[in-house]
C-alpha positions in Angstrom: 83.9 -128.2 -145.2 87.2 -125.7 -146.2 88.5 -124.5 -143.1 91.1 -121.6 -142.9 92.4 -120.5 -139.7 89.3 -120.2 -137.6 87.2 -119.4 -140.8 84.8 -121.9 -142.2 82.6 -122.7 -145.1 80.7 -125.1 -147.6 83.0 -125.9 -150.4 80.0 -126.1 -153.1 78.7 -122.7 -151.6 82.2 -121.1 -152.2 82.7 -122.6 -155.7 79.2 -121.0 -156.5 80.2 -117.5 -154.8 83.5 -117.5 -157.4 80.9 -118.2 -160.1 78.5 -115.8 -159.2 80.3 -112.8 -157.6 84.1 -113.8 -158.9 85.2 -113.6 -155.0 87.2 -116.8 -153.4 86.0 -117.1 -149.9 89.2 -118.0 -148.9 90.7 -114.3 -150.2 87.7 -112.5 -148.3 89.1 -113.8 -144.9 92.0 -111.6 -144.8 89.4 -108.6 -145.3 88.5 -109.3 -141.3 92.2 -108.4 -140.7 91.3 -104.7 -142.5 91.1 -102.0 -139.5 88.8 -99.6 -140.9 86.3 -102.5 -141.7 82.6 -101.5 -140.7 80.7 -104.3 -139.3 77.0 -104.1 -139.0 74.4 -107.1 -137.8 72.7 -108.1 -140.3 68.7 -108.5 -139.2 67.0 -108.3 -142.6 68.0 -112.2 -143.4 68.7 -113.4 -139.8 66.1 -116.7 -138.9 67.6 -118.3 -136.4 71.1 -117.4 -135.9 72.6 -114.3 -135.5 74.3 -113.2 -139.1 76.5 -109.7 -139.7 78.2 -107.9 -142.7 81.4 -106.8 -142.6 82.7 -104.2 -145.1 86.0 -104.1 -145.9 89.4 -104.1 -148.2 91.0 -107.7 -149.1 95.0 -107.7 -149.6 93.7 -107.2 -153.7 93.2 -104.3 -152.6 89.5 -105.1 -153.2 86.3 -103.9 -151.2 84.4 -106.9 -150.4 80.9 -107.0 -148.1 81.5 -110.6 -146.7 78.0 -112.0 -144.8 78.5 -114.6 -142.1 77.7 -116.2 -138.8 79.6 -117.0 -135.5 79.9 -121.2 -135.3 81.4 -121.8 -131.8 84.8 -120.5 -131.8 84.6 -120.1 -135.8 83.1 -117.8 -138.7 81.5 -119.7 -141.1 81.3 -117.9 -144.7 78.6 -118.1 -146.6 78.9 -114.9 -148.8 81.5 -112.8 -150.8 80.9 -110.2 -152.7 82.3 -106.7 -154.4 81.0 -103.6 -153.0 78.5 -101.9 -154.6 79.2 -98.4 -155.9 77.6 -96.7 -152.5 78.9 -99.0 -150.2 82.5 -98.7 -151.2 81.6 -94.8 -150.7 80.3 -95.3 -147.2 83.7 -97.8 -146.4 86.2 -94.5 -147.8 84.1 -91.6 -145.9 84.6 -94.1 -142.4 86.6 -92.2 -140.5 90.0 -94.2 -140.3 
């Protein structure tokens, strides 16, 4: 399990995100520092934990839509993406 400063995650999930979406977990953690993030719960995939999406820029200057869960006193990780073409409109017409 990588661990980064109260962030968690599977290393073979994040090697497959990179693959797959070309976004290092571990560079979508700073995107929870972003103040005009937009964070919504995510109920569509939820089974039996409580899961939520957070929208925002990484210091690549990057808008990511990260997807992850609350472990204790921990976020685990377990997706990283680029924002689609709508949702990185929604993030810059958020009010700042």
């Amino acid at each position: 399990m990588d661990l980064f400063a109260g962030f968690e995650w599977d290393p073979q999930k994040g090697r497959g995100n990179i693959r797959q979406h070309g976004v290092d977990f571990a560079d979508a953690v700073a995107m929870f520092e972003d103040e005009r993030a937009i964070t919504m719960r995510d109920d569509l995939t939820a089974v039996d934990e409580q899961r939520w999406v957070t929208l925002g820029r990484d210091t690549r200057g990057r808008i990511l839509v990260v997807a992850y869960t609350g472990r204790g006193d921990r976020i685990r990780i377990f997706s990283a993406r680029r924002a689609t073409a709508s949702e990185r409109r929604q993030y810059l017409e958020e009010d700042p």
